[in-house]
C-alpha positions as CSV (number, residue, x, y, z in Angstrom):
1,X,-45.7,-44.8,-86.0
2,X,-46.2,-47.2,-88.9
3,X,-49.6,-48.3,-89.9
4,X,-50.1,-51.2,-92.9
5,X,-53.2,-52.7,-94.6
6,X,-53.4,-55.4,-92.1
7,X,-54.1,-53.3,-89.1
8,X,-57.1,-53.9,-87.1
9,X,-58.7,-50.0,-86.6
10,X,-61.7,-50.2,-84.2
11,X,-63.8,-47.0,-83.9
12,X,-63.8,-43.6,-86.2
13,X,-60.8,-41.5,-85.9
14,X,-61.5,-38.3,-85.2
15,X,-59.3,-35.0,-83.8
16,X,-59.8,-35.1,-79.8
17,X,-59.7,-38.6,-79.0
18,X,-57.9,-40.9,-76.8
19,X,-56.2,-43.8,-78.9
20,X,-55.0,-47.0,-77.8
21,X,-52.4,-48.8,-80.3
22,X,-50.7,-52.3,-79.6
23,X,-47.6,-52.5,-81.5
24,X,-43.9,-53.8,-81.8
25,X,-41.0,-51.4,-81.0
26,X,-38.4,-51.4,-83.3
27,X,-35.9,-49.4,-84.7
28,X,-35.5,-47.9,-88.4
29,X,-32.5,-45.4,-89.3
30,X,-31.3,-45.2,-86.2
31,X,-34.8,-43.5,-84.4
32,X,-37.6,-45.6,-82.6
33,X,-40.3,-46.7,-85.0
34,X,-43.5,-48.3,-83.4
35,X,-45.4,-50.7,-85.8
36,X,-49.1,-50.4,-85.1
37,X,-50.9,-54.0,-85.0
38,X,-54.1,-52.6,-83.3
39,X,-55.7,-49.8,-83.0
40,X,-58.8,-48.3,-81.0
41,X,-60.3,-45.5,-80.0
42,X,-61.3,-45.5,-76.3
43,X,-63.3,-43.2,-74.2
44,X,-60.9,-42.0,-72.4
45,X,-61.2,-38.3,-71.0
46,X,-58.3,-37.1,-72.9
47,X,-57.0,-34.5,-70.2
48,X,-55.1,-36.8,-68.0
49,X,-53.0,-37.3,-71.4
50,X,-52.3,-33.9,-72.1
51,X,-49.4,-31.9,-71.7
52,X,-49.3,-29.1,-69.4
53,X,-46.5,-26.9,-67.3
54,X,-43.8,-27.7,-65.4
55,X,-45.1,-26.3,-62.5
56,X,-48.6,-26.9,-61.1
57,X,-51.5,-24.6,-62.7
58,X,-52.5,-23.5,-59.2
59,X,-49.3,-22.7,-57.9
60,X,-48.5,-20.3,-61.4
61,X,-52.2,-18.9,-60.9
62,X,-51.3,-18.1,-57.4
63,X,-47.9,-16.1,-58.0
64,X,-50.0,-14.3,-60.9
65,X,-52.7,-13.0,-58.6
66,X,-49.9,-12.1,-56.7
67,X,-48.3,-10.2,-59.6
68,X,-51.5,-8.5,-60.0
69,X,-51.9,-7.1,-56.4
70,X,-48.3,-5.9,-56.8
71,X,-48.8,-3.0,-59.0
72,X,-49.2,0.7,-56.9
73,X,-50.4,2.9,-59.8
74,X,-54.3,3.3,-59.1
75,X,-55.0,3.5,-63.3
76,X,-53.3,0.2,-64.4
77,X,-54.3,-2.0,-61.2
78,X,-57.8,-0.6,-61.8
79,X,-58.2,-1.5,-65.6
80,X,-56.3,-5.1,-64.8
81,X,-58.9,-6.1,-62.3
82,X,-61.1,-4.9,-64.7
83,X,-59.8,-7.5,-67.5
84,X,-59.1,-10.1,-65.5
85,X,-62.8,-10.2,-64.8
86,X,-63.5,-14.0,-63.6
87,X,-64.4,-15.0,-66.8
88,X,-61.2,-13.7,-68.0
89,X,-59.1,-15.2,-65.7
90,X,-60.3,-18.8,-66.3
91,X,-60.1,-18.4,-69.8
92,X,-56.7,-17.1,-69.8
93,X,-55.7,-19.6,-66.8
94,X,-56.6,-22.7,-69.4
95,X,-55.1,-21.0,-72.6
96,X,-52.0,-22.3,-74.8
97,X,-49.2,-19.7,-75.5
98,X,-49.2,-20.8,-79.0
99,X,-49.9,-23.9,-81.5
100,X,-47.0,-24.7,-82.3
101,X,-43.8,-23.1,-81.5
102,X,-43.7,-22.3,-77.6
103,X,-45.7,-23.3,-74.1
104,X,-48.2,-25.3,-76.7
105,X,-50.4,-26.7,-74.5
106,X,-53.2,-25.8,-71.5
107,X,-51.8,-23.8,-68.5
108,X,-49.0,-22.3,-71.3
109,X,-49.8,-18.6,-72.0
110,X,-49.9,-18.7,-67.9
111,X,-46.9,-19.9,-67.7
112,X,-45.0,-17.8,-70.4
113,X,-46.8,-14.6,-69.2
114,X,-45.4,-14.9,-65.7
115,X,-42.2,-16.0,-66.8
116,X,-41.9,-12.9,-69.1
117,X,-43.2,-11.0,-66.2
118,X,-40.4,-11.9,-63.6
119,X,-38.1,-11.2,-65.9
120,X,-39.4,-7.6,-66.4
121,X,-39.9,-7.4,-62.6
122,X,-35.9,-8.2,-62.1
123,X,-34.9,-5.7,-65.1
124,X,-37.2,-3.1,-63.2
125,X,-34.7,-4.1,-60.1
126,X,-31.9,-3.7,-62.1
127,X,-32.6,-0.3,-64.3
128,X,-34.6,2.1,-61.2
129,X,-35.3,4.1,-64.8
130,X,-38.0,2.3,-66.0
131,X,-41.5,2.2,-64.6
132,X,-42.1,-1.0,-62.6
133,X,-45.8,-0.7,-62.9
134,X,-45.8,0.1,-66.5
135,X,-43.6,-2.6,-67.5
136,X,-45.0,-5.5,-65.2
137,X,-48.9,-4.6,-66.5
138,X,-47.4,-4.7,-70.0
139,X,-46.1,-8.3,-69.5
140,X,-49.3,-9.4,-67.9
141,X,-51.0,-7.8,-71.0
142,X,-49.0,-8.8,-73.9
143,X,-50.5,-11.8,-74.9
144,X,-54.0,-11.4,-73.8
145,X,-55.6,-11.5,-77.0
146,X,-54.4,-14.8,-77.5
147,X,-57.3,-16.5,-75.5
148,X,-59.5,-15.5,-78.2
149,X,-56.8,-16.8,-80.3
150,X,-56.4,-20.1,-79.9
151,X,-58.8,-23.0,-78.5
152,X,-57.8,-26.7,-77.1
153,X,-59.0,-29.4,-78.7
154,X,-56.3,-32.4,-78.9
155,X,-54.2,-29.5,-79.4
156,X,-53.9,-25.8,-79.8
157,X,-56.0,-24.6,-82.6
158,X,-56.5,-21.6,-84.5
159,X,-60.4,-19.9,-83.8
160,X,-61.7,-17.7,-86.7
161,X,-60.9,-14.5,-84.6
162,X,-57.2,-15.8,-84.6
163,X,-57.0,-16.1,-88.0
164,X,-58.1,-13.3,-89.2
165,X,-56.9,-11.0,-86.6
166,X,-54.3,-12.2,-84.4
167,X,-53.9,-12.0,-80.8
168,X,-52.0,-8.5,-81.1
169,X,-55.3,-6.8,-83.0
170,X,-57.5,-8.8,-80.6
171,X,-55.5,-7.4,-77.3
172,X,-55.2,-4.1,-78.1
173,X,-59.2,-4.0,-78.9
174,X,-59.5,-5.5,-75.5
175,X,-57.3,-3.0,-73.8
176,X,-59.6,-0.1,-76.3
177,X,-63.2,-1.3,-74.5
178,X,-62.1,-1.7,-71.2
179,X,-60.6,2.1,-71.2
180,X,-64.3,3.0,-73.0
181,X,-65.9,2.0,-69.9
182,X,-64.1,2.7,-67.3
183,X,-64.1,6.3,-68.3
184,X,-67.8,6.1,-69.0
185,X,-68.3,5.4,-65.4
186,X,-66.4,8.4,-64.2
187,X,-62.7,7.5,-64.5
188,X,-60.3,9.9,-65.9
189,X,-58.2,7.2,-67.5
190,X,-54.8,9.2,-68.4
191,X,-54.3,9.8,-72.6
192,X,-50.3,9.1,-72.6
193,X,-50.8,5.9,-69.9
194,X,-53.3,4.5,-73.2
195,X,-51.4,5.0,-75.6
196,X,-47.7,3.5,-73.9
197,X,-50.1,0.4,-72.7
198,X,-51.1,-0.4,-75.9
199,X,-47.7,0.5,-77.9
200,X,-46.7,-1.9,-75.6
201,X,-48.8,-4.2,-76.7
202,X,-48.7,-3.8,-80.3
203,X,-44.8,-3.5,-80.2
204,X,-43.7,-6.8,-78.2
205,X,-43.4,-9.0,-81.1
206,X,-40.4,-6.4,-82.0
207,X,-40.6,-5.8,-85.9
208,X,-43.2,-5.7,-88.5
209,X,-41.1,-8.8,-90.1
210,X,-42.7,-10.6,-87.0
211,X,-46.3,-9.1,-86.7
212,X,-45.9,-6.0,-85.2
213,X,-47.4,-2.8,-86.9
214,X,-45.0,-0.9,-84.7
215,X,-41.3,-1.3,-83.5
216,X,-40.8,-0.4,-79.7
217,X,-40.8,3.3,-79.3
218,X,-39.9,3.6,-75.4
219,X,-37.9,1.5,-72.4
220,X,-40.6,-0.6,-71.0
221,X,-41.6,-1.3,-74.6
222,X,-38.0,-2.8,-75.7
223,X,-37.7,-4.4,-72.5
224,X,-41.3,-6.1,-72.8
225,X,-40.3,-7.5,-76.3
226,X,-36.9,-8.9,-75.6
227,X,-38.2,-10.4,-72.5
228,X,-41.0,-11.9,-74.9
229,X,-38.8,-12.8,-77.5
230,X,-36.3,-14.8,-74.2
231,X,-38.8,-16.9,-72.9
232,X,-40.0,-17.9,-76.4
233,X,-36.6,-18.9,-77.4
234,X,-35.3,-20.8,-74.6
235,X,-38.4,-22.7,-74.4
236,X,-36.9,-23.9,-78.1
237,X,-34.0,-24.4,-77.2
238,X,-34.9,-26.6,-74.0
239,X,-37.4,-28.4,-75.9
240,X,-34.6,-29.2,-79.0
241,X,-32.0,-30.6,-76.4
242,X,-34.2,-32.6,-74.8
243,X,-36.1,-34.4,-78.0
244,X,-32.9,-34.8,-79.5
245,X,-33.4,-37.9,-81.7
246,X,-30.1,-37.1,-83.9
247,X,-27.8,-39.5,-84.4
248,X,-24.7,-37.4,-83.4
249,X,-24.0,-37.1,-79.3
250,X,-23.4,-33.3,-79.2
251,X,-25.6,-32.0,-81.6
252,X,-29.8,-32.7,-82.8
253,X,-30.4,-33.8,-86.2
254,X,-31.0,-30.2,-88.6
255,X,-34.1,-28.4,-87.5
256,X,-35.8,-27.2,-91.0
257,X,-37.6,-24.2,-89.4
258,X,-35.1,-22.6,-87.4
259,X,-32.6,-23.8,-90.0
260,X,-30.1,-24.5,-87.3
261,X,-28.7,-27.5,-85.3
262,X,-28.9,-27.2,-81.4
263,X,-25.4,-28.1,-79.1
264,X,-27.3,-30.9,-76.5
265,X,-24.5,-31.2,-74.1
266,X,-25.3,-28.8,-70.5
267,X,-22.7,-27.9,-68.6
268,X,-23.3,-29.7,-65.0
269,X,-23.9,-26.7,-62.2
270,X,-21.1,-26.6,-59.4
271,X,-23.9,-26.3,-57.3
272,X,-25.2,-29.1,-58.1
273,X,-21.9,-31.4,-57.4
274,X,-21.6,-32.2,-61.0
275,X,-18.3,-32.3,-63.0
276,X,-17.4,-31.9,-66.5
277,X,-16.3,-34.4,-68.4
C-alpha cells in the first residue's frame, strides 16, 4: 500500500487495531499496488479479521484430546493430563506455532502439533520398532514451551520469556516441574522415561545450528525432528506457491530468506479427474 502527504488518517495508529483504508487499485511493476486516499481506524473486534487454520479449532481440539486418550503407558498419559491441565490446554489451544515462518497465527501450534503427531503416529505403523507411546507424547510435547513463547496481539509476538529463553528451555523446564510433583505425590516416575522425554524435546529442532543443545540421540528422537522439521517446510512451500506474486508462470519471484525460488505449477491428482497440461 502506498500512503502520500495528502491522505486523510483519522484516529492514532496503534499495533492491534482494525483499519479501514479507501483507495484506488492499480498496478506498479507488474504486482497490485493499492493507493490509500483514506484512512481510519475503526472499532472493530479484530478477531473476525484474523487468520486462523484450515480446519475448524474445535474439530483439531477434538482429534487432539483424542490423541491424548490414545496413549497406553500409565507414566506418560499420567504426566500429559497433568500438563494439559485446563489452563494449559486453552492456552496452548489459542497459541501461534511461530511469528513468522510457519502456522503464524491463533489455533497454529494446534494445528502443527497434531499434524506432526499423525505423522509420527503413521511412522509408528510403519516401523513396529519404535515406541508408539514415546514418540506420539513427544510430538504432543515438542513445542509446548512455545505458549509461554509467543503472545497474539495483531500478530505473533515475542514475550520476554521467549526471548530470552526459547520455547525449547521453557518446555523442557515444564516437562522438569511436572515430574517434581508428580513424584512428590507418590509417583515413581521412571529415570530413563525423563530423560528420553525431554531429549526429545531438546533435540527436535535437529542440530545446534538450529537451537538445539543436543542432536537426536535415539529413534523416536530422529523421527520427532524430521517430522517437525516436514510440517514446517511444507507449510513454506504451500504458502510460497500460493502467494506467488512473480512475474514468471512456473516459478515465485527469489525468496531472500530461504534463498531459493519455489516451482508453482501442482500436478492435478488422477483422483481428482484432472489432466496435465
Amino acid at each position: 500500500m502506498v500512503c502520500w502527504d495528502n491522505c486523510q488518517i483519522s484516529g492514532q495508529l496503534e499495533n492491534g487495531y482494525v483499519v479501514g483504508v479507501l483507495g484506488d487499485m492499480g498496478t506498479y511493476n507488474n504486482r497490485s499496488q493499492l493507493t490509500a486516499r483514506r484512512i481510519k481506524i475503526l472499532e472493530d473486534d479484530p478477531a473476525p479479521y484474523m487468520r486462523g487454520p484450515g480446519v475448524p479449532v474445535q474439530n483439531l481440539h477434538y482429534e487432539f484430546k483424542l490423541l491424548l486418550n490414545s496413549i497406553d503407558n500409565s507414566f506418560m498419559k499420567t504426566l500429559l493430563e497433568r500438563i494439559f491441565n485446563e489452563a494449559t490446554e486453552k492456552m496452548f489451544v489459542n497459541a501461534p506455532a511461530a511469528r513468522k515462518i510457519h502456522h503464524h497465527y491463533t489455533g497454529g501450534l494446534l494445528e502443527h502439533t497434531l499434524n506432526v503427531a499423525r505423522s509420527c503416529k503413521h511412522a509408528a505403523e510403519s516401523y513396529p520398532e519404535l515406541n508408539r507411546d514415546l514418540l506420539i507424547t513427544g510430538a504432543l510435547l515438542h513445542d509446548i514451551g512455545k505458549i509461554w513463547e509467543y503472545e497474539i496481539k495483531a500478530a505473533p509476538q515475542y514475550t520476554a520469556a521467549g526471548r530470552l529463553m526459547g520455547h525449547i528451555v521453557l518446555g523442557s523446564e515444564l516437562l522438569n516441574e511436572k515430574i517434581k510433583e508428580l513424584r512428590q505425590e507418590g509417583m515413581d516416575f521412571p529415570d530413563k522415561l525423563e530423560w528420553m522425554l525431554k531429549h526429545m524435546i531438546l533435540s527436535h529442532h535437529g542440530s545446534l545450528e538450529f537451537g538445539s543443545p543436543v542432536v537426536p540421540l535415539f529413534p523416536e528422537a530422529f523421527v520427532l525432528y524430521m517430522m517437525d522439521n516436514l510440517d514446517a517446510k511444507l507449510f513454506v512451500y504451500k504458502e510460497k506457491i500460493n502467494e506467488n506474486a512473480g512475474q514468471d508462470e512456473l516459478f515465485t519471484s527469489y525468496d531472500s530468506f530461504f534463498g531459493q525460488y519455489f516451482f508453482t505449477y501442482r500436478l492435478p491428482s488422477e483422483n481428482n479427474g484432472g489432466q496435465d497440461e
